[in-house]
ZAVEX-388462 format. One record per residue (C-alpha): x, y, z; chain. Coordinates in steps of 0.25 Angstrom, whole numbers, plus 5000, padded with zeros to 4 digits. Layout:
N
[[X, Y, Z], "A"],
...
***
This chain:
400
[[4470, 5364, 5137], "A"],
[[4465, 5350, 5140], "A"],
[[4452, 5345, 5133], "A"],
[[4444, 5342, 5142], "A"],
[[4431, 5338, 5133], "A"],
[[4438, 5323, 5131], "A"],
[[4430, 5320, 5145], "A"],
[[4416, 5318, 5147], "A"],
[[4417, 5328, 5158], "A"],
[[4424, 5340, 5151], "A"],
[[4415, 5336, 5139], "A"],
[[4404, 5337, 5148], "A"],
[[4409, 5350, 5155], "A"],
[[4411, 5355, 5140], "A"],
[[4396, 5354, 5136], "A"],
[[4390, 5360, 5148], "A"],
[[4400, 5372, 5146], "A"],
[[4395, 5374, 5132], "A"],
[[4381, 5373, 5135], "A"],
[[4383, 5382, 5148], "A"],
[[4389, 5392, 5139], "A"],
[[4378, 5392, 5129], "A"],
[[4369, 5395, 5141], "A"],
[[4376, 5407, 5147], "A"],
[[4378, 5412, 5132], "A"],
[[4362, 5408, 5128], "A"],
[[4357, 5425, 5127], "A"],
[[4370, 5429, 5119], "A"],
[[4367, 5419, 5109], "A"],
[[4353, 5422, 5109], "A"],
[[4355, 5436, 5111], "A"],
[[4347, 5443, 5098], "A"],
[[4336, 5434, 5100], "A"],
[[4336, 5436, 5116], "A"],
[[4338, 5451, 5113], "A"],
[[4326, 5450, 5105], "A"],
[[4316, 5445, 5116], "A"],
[[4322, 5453, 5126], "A"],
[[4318, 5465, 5118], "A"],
[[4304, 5462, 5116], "A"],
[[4300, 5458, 5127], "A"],
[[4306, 5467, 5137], "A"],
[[4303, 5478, 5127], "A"],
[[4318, 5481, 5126], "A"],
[[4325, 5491, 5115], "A"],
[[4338, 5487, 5106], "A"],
[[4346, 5494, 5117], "A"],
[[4339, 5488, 5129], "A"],
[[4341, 5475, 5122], "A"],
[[4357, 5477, 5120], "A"],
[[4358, 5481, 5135], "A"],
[[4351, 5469, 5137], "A"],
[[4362, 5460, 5129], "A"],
[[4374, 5468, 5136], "A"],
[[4367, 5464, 5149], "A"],
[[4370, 5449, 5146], "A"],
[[4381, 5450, 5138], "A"],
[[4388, 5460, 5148], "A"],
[[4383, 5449, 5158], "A"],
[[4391, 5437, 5151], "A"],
[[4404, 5445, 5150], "A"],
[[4402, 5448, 5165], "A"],
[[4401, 5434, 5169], "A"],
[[4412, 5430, 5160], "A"],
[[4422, 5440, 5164], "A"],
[[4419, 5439, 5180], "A"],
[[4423, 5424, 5178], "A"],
[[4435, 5426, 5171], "A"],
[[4439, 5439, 5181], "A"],
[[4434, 5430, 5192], "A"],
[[4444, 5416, 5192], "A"],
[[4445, 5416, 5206], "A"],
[[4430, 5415, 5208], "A"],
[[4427, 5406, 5197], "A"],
[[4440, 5395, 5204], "A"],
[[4431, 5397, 5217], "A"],
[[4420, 5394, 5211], "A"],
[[4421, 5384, 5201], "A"],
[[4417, 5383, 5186], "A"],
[[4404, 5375, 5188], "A"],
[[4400, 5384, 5201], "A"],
[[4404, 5396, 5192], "A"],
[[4395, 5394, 5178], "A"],
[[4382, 5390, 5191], "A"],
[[4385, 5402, 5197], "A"],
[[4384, 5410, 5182], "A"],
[[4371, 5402, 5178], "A"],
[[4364, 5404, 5191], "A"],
[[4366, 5418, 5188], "A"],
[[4362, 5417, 5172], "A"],
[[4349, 5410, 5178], "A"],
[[4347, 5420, 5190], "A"],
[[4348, 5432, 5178], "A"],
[[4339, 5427, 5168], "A"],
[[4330, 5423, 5178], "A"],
[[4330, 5438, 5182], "A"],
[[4327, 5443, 5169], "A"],
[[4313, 5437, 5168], "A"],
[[4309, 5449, 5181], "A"],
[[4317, 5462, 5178], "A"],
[[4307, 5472, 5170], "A"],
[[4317, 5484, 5170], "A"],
[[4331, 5484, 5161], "A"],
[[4340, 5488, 5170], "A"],
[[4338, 5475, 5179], "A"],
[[4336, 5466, 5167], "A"],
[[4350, 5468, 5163], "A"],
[[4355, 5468, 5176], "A"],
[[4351, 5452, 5176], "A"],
[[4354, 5449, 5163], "A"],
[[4367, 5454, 5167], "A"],
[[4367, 5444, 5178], "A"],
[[4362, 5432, 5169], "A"],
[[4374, 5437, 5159], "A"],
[[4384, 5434, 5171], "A"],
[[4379, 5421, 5174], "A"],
[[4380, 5416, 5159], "A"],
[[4395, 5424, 5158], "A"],
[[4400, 5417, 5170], "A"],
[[4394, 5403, 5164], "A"],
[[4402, 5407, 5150], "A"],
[[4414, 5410, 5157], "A"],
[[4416, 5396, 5162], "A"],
[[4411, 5389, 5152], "A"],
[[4423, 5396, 5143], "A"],
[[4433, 5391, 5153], "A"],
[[4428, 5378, 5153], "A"],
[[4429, 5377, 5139], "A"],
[[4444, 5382, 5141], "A"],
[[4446, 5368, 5146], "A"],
[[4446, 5361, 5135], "A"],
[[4449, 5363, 5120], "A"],
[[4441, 5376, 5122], "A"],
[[4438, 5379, 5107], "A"],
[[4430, 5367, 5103], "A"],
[[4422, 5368, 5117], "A"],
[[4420, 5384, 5114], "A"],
[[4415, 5376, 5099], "A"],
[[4405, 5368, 5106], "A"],
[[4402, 5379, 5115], "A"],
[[4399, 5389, 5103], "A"],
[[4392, 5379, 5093], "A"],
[[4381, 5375, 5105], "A"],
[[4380, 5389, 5108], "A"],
[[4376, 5394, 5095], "A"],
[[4365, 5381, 5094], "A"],
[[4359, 5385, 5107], "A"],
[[4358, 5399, 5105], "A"],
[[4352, 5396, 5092], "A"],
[[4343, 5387, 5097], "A"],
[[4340, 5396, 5108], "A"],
[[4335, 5409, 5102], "A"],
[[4322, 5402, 5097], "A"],
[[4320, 5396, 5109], "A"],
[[4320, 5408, 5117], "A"],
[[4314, 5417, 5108], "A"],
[[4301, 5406, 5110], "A"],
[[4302, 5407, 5125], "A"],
[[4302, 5424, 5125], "A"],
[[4289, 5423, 5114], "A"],
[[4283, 5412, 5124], "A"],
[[4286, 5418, 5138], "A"],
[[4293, 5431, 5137], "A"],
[[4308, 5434, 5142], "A"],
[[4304, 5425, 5154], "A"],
[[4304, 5413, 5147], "A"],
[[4317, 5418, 5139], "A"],
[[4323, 5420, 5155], "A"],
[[4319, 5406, 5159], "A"],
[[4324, 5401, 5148], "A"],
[[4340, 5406, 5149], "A"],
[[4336, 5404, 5165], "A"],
[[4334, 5389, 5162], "A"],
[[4347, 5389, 5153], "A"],
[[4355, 5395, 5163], "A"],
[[4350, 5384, 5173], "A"],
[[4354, 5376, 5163], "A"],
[[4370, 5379, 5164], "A"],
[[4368, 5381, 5177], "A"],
[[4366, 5364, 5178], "A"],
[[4377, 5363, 5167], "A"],
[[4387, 5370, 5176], "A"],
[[4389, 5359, 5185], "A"],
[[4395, 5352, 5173], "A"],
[[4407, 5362, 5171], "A"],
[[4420, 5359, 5177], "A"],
[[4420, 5365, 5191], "A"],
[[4434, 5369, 5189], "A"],
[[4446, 5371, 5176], "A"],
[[4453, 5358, 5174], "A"],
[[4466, 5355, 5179], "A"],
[[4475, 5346, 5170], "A"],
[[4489, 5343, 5167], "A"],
[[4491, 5348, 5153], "A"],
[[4486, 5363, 5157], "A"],
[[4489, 5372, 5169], "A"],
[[4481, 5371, 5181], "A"],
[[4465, 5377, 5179], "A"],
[[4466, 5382, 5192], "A"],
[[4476, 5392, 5190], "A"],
[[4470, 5393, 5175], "A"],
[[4457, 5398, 5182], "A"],
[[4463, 5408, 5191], "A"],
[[4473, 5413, 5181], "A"],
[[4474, 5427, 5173], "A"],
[[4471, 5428, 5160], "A"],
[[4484, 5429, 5153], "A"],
[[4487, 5441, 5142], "A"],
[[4487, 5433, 5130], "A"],
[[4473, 5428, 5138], "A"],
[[4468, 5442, 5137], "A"],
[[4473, 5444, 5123], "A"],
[[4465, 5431, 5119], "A"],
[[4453, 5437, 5126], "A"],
[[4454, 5450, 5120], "A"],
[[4454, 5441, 5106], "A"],
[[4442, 5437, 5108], "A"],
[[4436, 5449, 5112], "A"],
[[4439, 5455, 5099], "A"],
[[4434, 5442, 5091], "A"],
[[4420, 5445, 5098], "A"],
[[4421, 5459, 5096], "A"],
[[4422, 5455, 5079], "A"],
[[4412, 5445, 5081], "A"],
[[4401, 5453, 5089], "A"],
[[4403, 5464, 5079], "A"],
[[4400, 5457, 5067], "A"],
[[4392, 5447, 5072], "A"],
[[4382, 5457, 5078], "A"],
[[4380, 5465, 5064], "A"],
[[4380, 5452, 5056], "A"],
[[4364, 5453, 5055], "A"],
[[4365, 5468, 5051], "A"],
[[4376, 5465, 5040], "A"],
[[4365, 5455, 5033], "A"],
[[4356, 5466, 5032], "A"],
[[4366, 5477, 5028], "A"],
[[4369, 5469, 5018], "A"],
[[4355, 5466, 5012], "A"],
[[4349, 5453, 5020], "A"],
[[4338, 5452, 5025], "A"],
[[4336, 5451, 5041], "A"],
[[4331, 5438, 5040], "A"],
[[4342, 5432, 5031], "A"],
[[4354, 5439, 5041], "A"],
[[4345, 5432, 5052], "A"],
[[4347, 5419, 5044], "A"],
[[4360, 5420, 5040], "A"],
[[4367, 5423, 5054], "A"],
[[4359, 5410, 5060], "A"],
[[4366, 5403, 5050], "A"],
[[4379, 5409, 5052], "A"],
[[4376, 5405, 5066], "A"],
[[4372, 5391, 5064], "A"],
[[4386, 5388, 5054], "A"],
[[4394, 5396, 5066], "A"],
[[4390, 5384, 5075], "A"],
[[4399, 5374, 5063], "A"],
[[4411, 5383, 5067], "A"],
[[4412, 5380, 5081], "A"],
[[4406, 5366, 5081], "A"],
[[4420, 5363, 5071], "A"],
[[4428, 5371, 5079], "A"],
[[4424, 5363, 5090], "A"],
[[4425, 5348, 5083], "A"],
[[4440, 5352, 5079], "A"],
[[4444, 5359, 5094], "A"],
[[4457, 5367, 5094], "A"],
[[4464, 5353, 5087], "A"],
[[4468, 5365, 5076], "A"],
[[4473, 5375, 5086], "A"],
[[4470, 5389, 5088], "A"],
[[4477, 5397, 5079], "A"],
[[4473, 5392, 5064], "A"],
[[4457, 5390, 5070], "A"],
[[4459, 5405, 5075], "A"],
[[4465, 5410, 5061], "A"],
[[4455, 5403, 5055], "A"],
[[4442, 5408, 5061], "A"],
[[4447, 5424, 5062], "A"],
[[4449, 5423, 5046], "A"],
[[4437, 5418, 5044], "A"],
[[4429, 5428, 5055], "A"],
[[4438, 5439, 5049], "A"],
[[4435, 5434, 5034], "A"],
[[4419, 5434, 5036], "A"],
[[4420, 5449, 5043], "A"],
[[4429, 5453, 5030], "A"],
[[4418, 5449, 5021], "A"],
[[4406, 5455, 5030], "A"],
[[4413, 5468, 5028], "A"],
[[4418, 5466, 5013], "A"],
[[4406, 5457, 5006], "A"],
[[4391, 5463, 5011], "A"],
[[4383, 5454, 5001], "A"],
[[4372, 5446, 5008], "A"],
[[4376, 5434, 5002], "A"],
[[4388, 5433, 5009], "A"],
[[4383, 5438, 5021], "A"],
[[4380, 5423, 5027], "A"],
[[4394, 5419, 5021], "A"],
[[4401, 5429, 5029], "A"],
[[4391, 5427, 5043], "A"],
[[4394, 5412, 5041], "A"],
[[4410, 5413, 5040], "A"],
[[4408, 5425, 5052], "A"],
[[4401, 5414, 5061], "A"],
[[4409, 5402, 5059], "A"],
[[4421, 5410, 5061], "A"],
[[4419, 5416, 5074], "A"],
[[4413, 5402, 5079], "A"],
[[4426, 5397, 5072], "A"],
[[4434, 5408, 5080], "A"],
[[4429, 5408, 5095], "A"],
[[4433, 5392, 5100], "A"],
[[4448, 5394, 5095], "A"],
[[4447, 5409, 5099], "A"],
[[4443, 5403, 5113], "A"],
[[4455, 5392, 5112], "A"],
[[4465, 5403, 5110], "A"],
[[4460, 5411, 5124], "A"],
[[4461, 5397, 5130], "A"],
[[4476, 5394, 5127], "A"],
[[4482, 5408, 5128], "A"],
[[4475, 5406, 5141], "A"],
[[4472, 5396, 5149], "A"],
[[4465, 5403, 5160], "A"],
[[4447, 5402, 5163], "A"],
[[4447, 5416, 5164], "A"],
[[4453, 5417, 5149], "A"],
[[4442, 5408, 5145], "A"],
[[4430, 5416, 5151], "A"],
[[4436, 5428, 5146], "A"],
[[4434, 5423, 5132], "A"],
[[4419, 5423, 5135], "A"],
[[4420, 5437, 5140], "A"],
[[4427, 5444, 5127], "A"],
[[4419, 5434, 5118], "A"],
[[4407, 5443, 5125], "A"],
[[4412, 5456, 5127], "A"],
[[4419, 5455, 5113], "A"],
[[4404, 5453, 5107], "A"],
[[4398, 5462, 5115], "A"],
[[4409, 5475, 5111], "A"],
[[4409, 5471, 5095], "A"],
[[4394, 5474, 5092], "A"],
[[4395, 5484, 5100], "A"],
[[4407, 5491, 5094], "A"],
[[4400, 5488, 5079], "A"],
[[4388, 5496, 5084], "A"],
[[4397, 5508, 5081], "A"],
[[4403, 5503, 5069], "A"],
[[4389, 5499, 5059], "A"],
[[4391, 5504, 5046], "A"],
[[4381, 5500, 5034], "A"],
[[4391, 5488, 5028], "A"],
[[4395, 5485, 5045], "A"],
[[4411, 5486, 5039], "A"],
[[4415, 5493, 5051], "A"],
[[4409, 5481, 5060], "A"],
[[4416, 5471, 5050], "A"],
[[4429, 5478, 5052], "A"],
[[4428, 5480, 5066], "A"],
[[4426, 5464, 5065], "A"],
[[4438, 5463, 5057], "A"],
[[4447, 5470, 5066], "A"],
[[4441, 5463, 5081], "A"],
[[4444, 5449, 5071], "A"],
[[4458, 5453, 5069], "A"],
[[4461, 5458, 5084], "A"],
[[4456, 5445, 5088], "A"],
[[4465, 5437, 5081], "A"],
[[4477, 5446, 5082], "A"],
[[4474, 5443, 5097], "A"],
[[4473, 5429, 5100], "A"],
[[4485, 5426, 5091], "A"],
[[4493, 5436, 5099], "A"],
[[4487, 5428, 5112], "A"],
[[4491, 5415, 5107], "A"],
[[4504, 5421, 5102], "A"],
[[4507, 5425, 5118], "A"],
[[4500, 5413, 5121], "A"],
[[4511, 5404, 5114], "A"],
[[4525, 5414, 5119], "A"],
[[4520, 5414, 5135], "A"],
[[4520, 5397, 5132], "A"],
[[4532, 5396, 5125], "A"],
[[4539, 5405, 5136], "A"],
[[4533, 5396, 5146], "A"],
[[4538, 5384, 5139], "A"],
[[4552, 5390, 5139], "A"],
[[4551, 5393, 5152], "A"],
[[4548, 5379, 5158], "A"],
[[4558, 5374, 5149], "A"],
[[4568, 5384, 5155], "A"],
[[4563, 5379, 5170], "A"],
[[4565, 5364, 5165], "A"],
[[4578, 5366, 5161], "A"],
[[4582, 5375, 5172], "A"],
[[4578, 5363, 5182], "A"],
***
């Protein structure tokens, strides 16, 4: 695809998607500590507290899913009338969590905000498919993981200070926020020479080496949420202490953000493929010795090979989506399996905790292996449908 980053406006439109997206995703990368707050001050149990996360999570998928389903509507409307119609609605939610007192309607908003911020993902994914969509994905990663880092203090302050209302306001306030940042995304997919017409790339079906692509990275999430969401109770299985997992997995965190800022300095200049091969040995390797080597002094080795192989992973993952398919709906729908995907691995582990977790480390091994298997097979298809088109022309050429 053309890069459009080389001008100040798609530069420009590139930023405000990331931020945008950073936004919409602001309570999933907050999550334990927001789950924290939501549970004390609204009195909430464990399982209250997990329906509460489905509710927004469930949201997201929604709002990402509508917009891939929905190309017709998203073409009527626009991209930049689409991600101000899904921030009014983020902004409306959160807004009405500070009133309801009861669960039921609680969820029923956080639902709501969910769907504003999944519609706001799903756009910003197709913009990134403009361009050299694994470095933007990079960029978009990296300033995630900063501002929900430096988020979770911030809004842990504002609940001591003012309650959930002031938490509300706050993601009210970041929701309003994107909404102003909309009006600097493109209003529609760009239209070139060296790519087929966006028009038709926006209305189009999702091919079925698209949908094997997709179902990729659905199982990459599926590994990922499993063994990501038990990483703290390993630590301690293994003879850490709470507070040293605590420590460890912030710095796990923090080196992750390396992996996607190099990843997004080199681009796809080195392909798909080899970057692909890559990431999934190493992701594969650090799960391998999380189920074979238990001592805590390897515990942060492991963590650290773990996260910067799946920040490695995801941009190139994203690129392979984007050239088997070329279509928006293709791209928004890599959001909604990223989301589904990690919202069904921790809860297929729930059934399989053992005392050494080997059953969640094998059940990360084998999503790994169905990922991989997958997106090769897409790109495999992907490379025959083009050759045979290739032949094709060359037939039509000669037949003229």
């Amino acid at each position: 695809m053309t890069n459009k980053t080389s001008t100040g406006r798609g530069l420009i439109s590139v930023v405000a998607a990331s931020l945008i997206g950073a936004i919409c995703n602001l309570i999933l990368n907050t999550m334990p500590a927001y789950l924290a707050v939501l549970a004390r001050e609204r009195g909430l149990t464990e399982s209250q507290s997990g329906l509460s996360a489905m509710a927004d999570v469930g949201g997201l998928a929604i709002g990402t899913i509508a917009c891939a389903m929905l190309p017709w509507l998203i073409e009527r409307l626009n991209w930049r009338r689409t991600v101000f119609c899904g921030m009014v609605l983020m902004v409306v939610g959160n807004l009405l969590s500070m009133s309801t007192t009861s669960l039921a309607p609680f969820m029923v908003v956080r639902v709501l905000a969910g769907i504003g911020a999944g519609i706001g993902i799903a756009i910003v994914y197709a913009t990134f498919a403009e361009g050299d969509s694994a470095r933007e994905l990079s960029f978009f990663n990296a300033g995630q993981l900063g501002i929900g880092a430096a988020a979770i203090p911030v809004f842990s302050s504002l609940a001591q200070a003012y309650g959930l209302s002031g938490l509300y306001v706050a993601f009210a306030g970041a929701a309003v926020m994107a909404l102003l940042l909309s009006f600097l995304i493109p209003r529609n997919p760009s239209v070139n020479a060296s790519h087929t017409t966006h028009a038709v790339q926006l209305t189009a079906k999702v091919s079925a080496e698209g949908w094997v692509a997709i179902t990729s990275v659905f199982f990459f999430f599926v590994a990922v949420g499993a063994i990501y969401s038990y990483l703290g109770y390993m630590g301690v299985a293994w003879g850490l202490s709470e507070a040293t997992v605590e420590s460890d997995i912030s710095i796990m965190l923090f080196v992750s953000m390396g992996a996607a800022i190099l990843v997004a300095a080199a681009g796809s200049r080195f392909g798909i493929g080899k970057p692909l091969l890559l990431g999934f040995a190493g992701l594969i390797a650090s799960i391998v010795l999380f189920l074979v080597y238990k001592p805590s002094s390897g515990y942060l080795a492991s963590g650290v090979l773990f996260g910067i192989s799946m920040n490695f992973i995801m941009p190139f993952h994203f690129a392979a989506v984007n050239k088997v398919d070329g279509s928006s709906s293709a791209a928004m729908l890599v959001s909604s399996a990223t989301l589904v995907g990690f919202a069904v691995g921790p809860a297929i582990a729930g059934y399989l905790v053992t005392p050494d977790f080997g059953l969640i480390n094998m059940l990360g091994i084998a999503a790994c292996l169905a990922a991989l298997v997958l997106i090769f097979v897409a790109l495999k298809m992907h490379a025959r449908r083009s050759q045979f088109g290739a032949r094709g022309r060359s037939a039509s050429v000669v037949l003229a």
